[in-house]
C-alpha positions as CSV (number, residue, x, y, z in Angstrom):
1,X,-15.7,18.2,11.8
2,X,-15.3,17.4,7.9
3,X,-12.4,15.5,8.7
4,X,-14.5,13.2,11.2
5,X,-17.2,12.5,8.6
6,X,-15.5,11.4,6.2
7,X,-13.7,9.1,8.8
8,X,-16.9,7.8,10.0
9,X,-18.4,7.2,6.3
10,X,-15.5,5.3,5.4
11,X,-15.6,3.6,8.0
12,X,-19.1,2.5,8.1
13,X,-19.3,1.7,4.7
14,X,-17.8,-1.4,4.5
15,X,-19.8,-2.8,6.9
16,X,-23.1,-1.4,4.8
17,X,-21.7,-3.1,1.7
18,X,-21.5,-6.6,3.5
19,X,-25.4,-6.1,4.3
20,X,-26.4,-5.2,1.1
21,X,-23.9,-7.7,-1.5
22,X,-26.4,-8.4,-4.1
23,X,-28.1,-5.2,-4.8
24,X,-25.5,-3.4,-7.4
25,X,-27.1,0.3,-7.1
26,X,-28.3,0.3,-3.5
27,X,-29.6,4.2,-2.3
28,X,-28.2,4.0,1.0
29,X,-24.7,2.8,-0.4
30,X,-24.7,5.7,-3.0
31,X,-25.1,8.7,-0.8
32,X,-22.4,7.1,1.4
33,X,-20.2,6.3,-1.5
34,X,-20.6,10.2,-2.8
35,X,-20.0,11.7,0.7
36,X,-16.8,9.9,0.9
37,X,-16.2,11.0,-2.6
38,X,-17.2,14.8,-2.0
39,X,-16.1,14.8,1.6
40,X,-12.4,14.1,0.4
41,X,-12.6,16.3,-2.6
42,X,-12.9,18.9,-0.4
43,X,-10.3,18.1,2.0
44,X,-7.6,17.2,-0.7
45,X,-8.7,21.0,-1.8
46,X,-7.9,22.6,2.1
47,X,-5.3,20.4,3.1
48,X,-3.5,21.8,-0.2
49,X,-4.8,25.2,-0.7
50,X,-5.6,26.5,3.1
51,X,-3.5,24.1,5.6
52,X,-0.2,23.2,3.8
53,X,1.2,21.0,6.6
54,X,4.9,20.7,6.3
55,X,6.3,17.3,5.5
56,X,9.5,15.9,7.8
57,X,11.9,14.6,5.9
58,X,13.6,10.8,5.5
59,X,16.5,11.8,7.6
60,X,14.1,13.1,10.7
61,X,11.5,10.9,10.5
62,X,10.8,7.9,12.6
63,X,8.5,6.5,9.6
64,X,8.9,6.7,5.2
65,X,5.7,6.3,3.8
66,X,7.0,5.0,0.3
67,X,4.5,5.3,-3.1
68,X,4.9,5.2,-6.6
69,X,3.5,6.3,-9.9
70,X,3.6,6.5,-13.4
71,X,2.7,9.3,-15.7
72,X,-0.8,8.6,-16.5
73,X,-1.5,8.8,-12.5
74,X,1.2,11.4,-11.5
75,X,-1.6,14.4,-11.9
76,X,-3.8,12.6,-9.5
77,X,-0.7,11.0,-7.2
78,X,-1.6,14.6,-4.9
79,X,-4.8,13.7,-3.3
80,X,-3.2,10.4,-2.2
81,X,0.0,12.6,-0.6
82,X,-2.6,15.1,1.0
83,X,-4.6,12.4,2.9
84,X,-1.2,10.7,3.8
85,X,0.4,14.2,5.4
86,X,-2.8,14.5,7.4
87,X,-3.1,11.4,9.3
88,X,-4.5,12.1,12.7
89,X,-3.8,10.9,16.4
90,X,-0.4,10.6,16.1
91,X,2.5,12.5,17.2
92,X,5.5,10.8,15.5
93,X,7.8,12.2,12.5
94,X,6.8,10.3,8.9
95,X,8.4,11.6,5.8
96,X,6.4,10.9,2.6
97,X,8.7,9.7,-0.5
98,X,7.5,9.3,-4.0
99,X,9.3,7.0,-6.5
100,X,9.6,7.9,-10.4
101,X,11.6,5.7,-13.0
102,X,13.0,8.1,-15.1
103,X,13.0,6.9,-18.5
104,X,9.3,7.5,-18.1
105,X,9.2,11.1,-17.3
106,X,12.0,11.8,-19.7
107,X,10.5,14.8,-21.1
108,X,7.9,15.5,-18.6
109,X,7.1,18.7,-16.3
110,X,6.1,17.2,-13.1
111,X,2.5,18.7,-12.2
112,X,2.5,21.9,-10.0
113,X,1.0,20.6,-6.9
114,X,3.7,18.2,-6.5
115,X,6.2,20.9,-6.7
116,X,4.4,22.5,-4.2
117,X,4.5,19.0,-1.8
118,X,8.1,18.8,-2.4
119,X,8.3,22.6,-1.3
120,X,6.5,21.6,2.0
121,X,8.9,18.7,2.2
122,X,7.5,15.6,0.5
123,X,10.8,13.4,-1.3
124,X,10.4,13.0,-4.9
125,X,13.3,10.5,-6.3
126,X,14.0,9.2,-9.3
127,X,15.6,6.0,-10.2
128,X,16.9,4.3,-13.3
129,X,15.6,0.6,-13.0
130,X,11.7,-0.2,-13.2
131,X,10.9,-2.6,-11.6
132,X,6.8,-1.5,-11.8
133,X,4.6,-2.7,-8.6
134,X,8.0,-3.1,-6.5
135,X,9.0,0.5,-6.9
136,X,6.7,1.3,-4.3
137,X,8.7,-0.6,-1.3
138,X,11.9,-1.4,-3.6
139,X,13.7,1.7,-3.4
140,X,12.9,2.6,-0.1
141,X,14.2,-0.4,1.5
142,X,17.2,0.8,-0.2
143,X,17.3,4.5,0.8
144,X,16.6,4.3,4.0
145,X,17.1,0.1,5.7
146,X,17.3,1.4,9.6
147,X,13.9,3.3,8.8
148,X,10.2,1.8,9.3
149,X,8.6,1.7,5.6
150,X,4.9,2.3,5.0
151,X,3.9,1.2,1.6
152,X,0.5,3.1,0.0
153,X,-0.7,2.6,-3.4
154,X,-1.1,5.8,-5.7
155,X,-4.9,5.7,-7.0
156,X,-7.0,4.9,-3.4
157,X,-8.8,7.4,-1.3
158,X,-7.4,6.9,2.0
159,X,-8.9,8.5,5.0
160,X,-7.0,10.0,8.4
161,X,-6.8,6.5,9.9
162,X,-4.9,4.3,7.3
163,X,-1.3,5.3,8.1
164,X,-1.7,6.7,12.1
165,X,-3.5,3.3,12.3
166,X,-0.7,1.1,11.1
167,X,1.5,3.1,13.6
168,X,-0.4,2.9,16.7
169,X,-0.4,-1.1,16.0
170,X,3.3,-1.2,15.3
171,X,4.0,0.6,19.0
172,X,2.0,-2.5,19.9
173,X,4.0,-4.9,18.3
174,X,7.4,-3.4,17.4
175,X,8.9,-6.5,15.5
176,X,5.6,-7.6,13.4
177,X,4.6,-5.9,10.2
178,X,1.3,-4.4,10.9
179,X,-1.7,-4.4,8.1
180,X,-5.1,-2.9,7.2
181,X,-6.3,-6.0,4.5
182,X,-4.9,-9.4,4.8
183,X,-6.0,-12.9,3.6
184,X,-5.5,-15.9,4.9
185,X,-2.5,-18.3,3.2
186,X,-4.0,-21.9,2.1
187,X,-1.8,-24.5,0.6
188,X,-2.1,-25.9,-2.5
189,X,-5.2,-23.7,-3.1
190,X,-5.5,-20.8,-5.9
191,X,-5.1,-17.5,-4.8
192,X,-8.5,-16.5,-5.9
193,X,-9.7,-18.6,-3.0
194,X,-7.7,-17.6,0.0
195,X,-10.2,-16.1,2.3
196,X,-10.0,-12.5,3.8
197,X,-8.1,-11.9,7.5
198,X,-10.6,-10.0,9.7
199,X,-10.2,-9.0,13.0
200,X,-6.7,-10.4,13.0
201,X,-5.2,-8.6,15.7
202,X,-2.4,-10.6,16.9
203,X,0.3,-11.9,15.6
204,X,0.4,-14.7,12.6
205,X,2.2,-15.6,10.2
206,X,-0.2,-17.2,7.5
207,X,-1.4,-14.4,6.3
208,X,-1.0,-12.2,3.3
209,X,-0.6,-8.6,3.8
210,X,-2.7,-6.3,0.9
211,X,-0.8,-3.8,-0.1
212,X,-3.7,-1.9,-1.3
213,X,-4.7,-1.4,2.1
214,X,-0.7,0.1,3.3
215,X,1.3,-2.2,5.0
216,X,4.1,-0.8,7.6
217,X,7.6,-2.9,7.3
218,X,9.9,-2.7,10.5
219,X,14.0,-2.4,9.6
220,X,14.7,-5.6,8.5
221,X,11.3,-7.7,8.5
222,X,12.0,-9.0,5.3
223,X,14.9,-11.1,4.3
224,X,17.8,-9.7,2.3
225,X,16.8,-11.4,-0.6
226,X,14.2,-9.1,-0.8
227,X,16.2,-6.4,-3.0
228,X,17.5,-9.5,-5.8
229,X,16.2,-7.4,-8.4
230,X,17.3,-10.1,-10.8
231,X,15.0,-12.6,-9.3
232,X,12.3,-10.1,-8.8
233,X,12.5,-9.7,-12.7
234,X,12.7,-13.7,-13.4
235,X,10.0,-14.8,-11.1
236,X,7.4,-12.2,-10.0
237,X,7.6,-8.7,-11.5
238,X,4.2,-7.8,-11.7
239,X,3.3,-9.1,-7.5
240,X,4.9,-7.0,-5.2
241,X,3.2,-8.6,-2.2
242,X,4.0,-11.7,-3.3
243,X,7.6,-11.7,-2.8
244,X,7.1,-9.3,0.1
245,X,5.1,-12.1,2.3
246,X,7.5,-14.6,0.8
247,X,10.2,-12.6,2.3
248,X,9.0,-11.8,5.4
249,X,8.2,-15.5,6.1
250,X,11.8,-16.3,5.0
251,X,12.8,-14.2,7.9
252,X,10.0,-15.8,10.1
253,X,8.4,-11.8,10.8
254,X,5.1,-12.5,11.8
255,X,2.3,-9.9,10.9
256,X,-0.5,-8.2,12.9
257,X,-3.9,-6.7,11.5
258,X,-5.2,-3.7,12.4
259,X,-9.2,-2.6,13.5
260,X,-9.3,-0.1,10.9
261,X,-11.7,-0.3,8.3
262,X,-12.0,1.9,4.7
263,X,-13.8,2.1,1.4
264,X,-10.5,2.5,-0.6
265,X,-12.7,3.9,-3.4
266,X,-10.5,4.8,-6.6
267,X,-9.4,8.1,-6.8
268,X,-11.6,9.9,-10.0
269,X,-10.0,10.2,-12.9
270,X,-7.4,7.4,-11.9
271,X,-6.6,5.1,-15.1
272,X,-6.9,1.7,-14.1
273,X,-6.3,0.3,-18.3
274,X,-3.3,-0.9,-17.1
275,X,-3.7,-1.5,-13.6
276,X,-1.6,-4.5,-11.9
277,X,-4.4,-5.8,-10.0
278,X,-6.2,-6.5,-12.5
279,X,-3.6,-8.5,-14.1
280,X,-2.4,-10.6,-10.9
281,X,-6.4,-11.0,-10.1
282,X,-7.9,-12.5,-13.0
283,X,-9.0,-16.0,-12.9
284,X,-8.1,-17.2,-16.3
285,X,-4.7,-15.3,-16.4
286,X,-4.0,-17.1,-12.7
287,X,-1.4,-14.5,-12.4
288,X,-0.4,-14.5,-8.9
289,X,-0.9,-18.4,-8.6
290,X,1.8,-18.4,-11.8
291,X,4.0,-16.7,-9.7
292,X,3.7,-18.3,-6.9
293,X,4.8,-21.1,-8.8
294,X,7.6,-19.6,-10.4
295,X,8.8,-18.1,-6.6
296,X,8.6,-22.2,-5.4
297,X,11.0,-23.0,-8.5
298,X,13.5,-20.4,-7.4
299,X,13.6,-21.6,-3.5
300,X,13.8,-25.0,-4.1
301,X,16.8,-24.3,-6.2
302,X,18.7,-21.7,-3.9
303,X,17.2,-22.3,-0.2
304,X,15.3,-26.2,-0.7
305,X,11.9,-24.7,0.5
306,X,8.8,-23.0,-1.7
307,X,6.7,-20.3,-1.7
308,X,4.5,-21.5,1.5
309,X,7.9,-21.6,3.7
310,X,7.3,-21.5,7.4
311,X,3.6,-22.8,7.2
């Protein structure tokens, strides 16, 4: 029953917010916004304390749900782990693997409730290179190639629908990465201005997967030039979904949208000083258009195409 309302504020919230876009402290969006928030409280507290579901692991799964963090998040990183092992109306093996660079938690205890996930059966690996917002996806697509990848981020509350709904859409369409937020790809025209997918729910391929809503990857969606770490590095290091959509299109993958619809509130106490999004988003610092840019001056020099290949 808790689980169901939080579903249902979550999911009615966004379509609240749409109605109400100028008025910043709205009633009826604050009690919805704080029963989402206390709503999930609470289940983050029974899924962890009371339920403890057991996590499959990489090997058996038919899915990797594939995160990252850093230490200023890594206490909170649990909430978004719960709500990832608990997705509901579906059946199929997902194994949940958390990535750490380990020059960053030299010195560092890791907290006690992710012990206690890895003793239920959540994957905690460490690796040597950072390569910051590409851990998430980076690593994985290394580990485990043959495997479907799920990418979450590690400061959103997500609700029972955000994974389970990315897999019911990929039984639908098998070869397409599937999506929760998208925007549409335009030419020649600033990211800031690329307008929002909605109700997307066939196939395309000019449009721009969020990561911050989870995207699921099928075994080799993306090109192999995905893993170039070196490029990564040179041309885009701090936009993951960048070089992910510019991957995927190298390989001609197109991608699907799902019906699902969330809040993706920030987790409390989630530091966002540093957070990427805020970096690649801001106008005056054009991030993500600069990288665009700087992923057109690679291909042109290795493949003779840009950024907007297969448009």
């Amino acid at each position: 029953m808790i689980a169901k309302l939080l579903d249902f504020l979550d999911g009615i919230y966004p379509s609240v917010n749409s109605l109400f876009p100028f008025v910043g402290l709205n009633l009826l969006r604050r009690v919805i916004l704080s029963g989402i928030y206390h709503t999930n409280n609470f289940l983050c507290w029974y899924y962890h304390n009371i339920k403890k579901k057991s996590i499959s692991s990489p090997e058996e799964a038919d899915y990797v749900v594939s995160l990252t963090t850093y230490p200023a998040r890594v206490g909170n990183v649990w909430r978004v782990i719960e709500m990832a092992a608990n997705q509901r109306g579906i059946q199929d093996k997902y194994a949940i693997c958390l990535y750490l660079i380990k020059s960053e938690f030299e010195g560092i205890d890791l907290p006690a409730k992710i012990k206690e996930l890895q003793a239920r059966g959540l994957t905690v690996k460490f690796n040597e290179e950072n390569l910051k917002c590409h851990n998430k996806y980076f690593y994985a697509f290394k580990d485990y190639p043959e495997k479907t990848i799920i990418t979450i981020d590690d400061d959103l509350q997500y609700n029972h629908h955000s994974i389970s709904g990315l897999i019911k859409k990929n039984k639908e369409y098998p070869e397409c990465i599937t999506y929760n937020l998208g925007s549409f790809v335009l030419k020649n025209r600033p990211f800031q201005s690329w307008p929002d997918a909605i109700a997307q729910c066939t196939p395309h391929i000019d449009i721009y997967p969020l990561g911050v809503g989870g995207v699921l990857y099928p075994p080799h969606s993306c090109h192999s030039l995905v893993l170039k770490n070196d490029v990564i590095k040179k041309t885009c290091l701090c936009a993951d979904d960048m070089w992910l959509n510019f991957s995927s299109r190298m390989n001609q993958t197109y991608v699907v949208q799902t019906k699902f619809k969330s809040t993706y509130m920030v987790l409390p106490d989630s530091t966002q000083e540093n957070a990427l999004w805020k970096i690649n988003t801001n106008i005056e610092i054009a991030g993500n258009d600069k990288q665009i840019s700087q992923i057109s001056d690679w291909a042109k020099e290795t493949f003779e195409c840009d950024f907007f290949v297969s448009l």
